[in-house]
N, C-alpha and C positions, 0 to 999 in steps of 0.2 A: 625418493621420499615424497609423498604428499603433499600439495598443498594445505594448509588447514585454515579456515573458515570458522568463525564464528557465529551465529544466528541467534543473536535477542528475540525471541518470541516465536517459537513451534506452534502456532496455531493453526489454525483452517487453511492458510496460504503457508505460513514456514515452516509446518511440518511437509508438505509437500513439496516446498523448492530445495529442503535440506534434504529430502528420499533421492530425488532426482539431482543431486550433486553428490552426494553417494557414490550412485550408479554411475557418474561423469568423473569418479576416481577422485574427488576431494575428500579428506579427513573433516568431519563437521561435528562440531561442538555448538551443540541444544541448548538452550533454555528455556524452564518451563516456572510458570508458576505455581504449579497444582504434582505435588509428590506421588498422586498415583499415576501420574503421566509418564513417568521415569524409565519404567520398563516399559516403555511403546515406544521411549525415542530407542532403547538399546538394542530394542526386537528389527529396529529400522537402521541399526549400524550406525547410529548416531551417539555422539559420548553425551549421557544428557548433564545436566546440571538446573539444581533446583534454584532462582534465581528473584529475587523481589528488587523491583525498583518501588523508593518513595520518596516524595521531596524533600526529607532530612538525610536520607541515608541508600547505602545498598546492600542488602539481605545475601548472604548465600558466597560459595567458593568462585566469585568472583574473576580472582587472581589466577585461577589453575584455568577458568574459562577461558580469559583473553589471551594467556600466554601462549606463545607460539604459534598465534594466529597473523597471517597477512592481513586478511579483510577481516570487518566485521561489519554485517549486516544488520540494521538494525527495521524491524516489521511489526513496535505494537503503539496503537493508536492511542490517541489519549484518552479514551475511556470518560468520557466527561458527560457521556448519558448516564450511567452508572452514580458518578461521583461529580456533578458539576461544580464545587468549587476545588477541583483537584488542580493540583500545578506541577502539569504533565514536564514543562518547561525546565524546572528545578531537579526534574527523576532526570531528566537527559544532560544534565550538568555535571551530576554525580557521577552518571554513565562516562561522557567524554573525559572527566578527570581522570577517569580509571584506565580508559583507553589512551591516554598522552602515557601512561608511565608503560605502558607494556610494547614501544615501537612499535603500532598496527600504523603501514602503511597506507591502506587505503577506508575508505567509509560509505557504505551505499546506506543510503537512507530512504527508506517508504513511505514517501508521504503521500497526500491526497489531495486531486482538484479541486476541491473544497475549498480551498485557498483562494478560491476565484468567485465573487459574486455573480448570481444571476442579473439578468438583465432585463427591459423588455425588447431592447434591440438583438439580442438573443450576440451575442457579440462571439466571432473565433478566437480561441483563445490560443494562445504559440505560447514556445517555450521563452518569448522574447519577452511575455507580456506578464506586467508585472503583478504579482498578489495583491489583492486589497479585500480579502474576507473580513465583515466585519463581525461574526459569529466570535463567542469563545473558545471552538474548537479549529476553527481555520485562522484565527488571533494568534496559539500557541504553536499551528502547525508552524506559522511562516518566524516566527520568533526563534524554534528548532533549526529549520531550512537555513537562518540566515547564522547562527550560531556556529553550525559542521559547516558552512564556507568560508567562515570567517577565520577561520581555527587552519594555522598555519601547518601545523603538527603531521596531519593527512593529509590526502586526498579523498575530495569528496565530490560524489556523484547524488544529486537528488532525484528520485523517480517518484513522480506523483499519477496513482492512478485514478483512473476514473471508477464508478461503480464496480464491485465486485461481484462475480455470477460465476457460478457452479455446480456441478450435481450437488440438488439439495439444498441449492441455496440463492436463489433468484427473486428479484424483489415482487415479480408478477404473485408469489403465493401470498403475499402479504396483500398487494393491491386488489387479488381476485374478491369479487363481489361488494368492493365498497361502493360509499358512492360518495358523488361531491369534490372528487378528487381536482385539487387544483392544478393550475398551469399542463391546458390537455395539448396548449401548440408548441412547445417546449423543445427541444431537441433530448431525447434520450444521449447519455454518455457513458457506455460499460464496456468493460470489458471482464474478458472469461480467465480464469486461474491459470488453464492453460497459458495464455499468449503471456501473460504473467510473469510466470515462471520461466515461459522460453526468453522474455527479455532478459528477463534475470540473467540467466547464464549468458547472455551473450552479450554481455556487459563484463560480464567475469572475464570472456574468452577473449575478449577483445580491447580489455582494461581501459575503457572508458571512461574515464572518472575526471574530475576537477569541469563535470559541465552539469543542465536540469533539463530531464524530461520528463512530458507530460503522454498518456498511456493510454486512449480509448480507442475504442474499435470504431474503423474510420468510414461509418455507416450511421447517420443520425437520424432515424425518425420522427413522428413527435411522440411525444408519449401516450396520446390517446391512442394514435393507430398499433403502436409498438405494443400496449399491453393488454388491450384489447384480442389484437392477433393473437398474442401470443397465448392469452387466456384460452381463446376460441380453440387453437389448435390444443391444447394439451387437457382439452375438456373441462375449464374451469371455470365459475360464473364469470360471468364480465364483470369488469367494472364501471361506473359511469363520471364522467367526469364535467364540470361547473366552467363553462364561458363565459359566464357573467364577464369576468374581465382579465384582461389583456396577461398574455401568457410571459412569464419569463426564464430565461436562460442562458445558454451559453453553449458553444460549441467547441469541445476540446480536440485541435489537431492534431496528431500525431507525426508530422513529417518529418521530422528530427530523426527521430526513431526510425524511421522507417530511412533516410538516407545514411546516417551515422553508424547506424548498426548492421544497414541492409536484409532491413526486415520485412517478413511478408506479415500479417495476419492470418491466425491459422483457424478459430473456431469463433461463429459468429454465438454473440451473447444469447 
């Protein structure tokens, strides 16, 4: 019999980590918030379910979702570009109550380095070192993060990654031909969907959980030279970017990851 697997949020990244667990002989149960999405999770052997979180309530077959699932991954941000007085905190409240009644032993959660202010010391950040975002959107991630450890019911693993990049989806298209852009001595911190998704499962395979990892590709540039290049090679204007004053940042390590899991880095950002 299957494993089966739950995945909160098929988008850009969980529709690809639930293909590729698939193919890795899991049973995976989708959700989506957009109904004509429904037949592209099924076309992809995925059970989908049309599913809405909000901070009164939870929308959707729910209950048939979590049932019979070990894990449940949970992969959507809080959205608070969109909706900045949203209270992504309250959607995952309602979520975990739902998840204590259906016995899911375990919880990987996707959060994001964000959690971590920049610096002008440009400071390394480990998986030892503590959150102190003072943003509204790294305020709710670490409020979530500290909520799934706290919660006796599972086991929970946190994975926070750094920038996300992909075919089609690299922040250099956006920065191409601005100008002004700030903090140019910065450390760059991304990593690619791939290496992503290869963590992913090997946190499955090797049931890792009740610890926090942090996810970047363990090659930091700064950001002028990183998007620059990067422009240059892929034929896009450049960009220019403002020293007026003192850059800052942070440098997310990956070691953990990389001893815990024994992991290599497979595809540079």
């Amino acid at each position: 019999m299957k494993t089966q697997i739950s995945i909160i949020g098929c988008g850009w990244l969980g529709l690809s980590l639930a293909q590729k667990l698939v193919e890795d002989g899991f049973s995976i149960n989708g959700s989506t918030t957009t109904k004509a999405k429904l037949q592209e999770l099924r076309n992809q052997h995925i059970h989908p379910f049309l599913i809405t979180l909000n901070d009164t309530s939870i929308s959707g077959n729910y209950s048939e979702f979590l049932t019979g699932s070990e894990t449940v991954i949970i992969n959507i941000p809080p959205g608070l570009r969109k909706n900045p007085n949203k209270n992504h905190v309250a959607e995952i409240q309602h979520l975990v109550r739902e998840i204590e009644k259906h016995d899911i032993k375990n919880v990987l959660y996707i959060s994001s380095t964000s959690v971590f202010e920049d610096d002008v010391s440009c400071p390394v950040i480990t998986a030892n070192t503590h959150p102190n975002a003072t943003s509204a959107n790294g305020k709710q991630l670490i409020a979530i993060e500290q909520m799934l450890q706290e919660n006796s019911n599972f086991k929970t693993t946190i994975l926070r990654f750094a920038g996300l990049v992909g075919k089609k989806r690299h922040p250099s298209t956006y920065l191409s031909g601005k100008a002004n852009i700030s903090n140019p001595d910065a450390p760059i911190n991304l990593i690619h969907k791939s290496d992503c998704i290869a963590i992913i499962s090997a946190i499955l395979k090797t049931e890792l959980w009740n610890c926090t990892l942090n996810a970047a590709y363990p090659v930091h540039p700064t950001r002028k030279d990183y998007y620059q290049n990067y422009c240059e090679r892929h034929n896009l204007p450049l960009p220019t970017f403002n020293s007026s004053e003192k850059s800052e940042g942070k440098i997310i390590a990956s070691k953990i990851v990389v001893q815990l899991l024994k992991y290599s880095f497979k595809v540079a950002p």
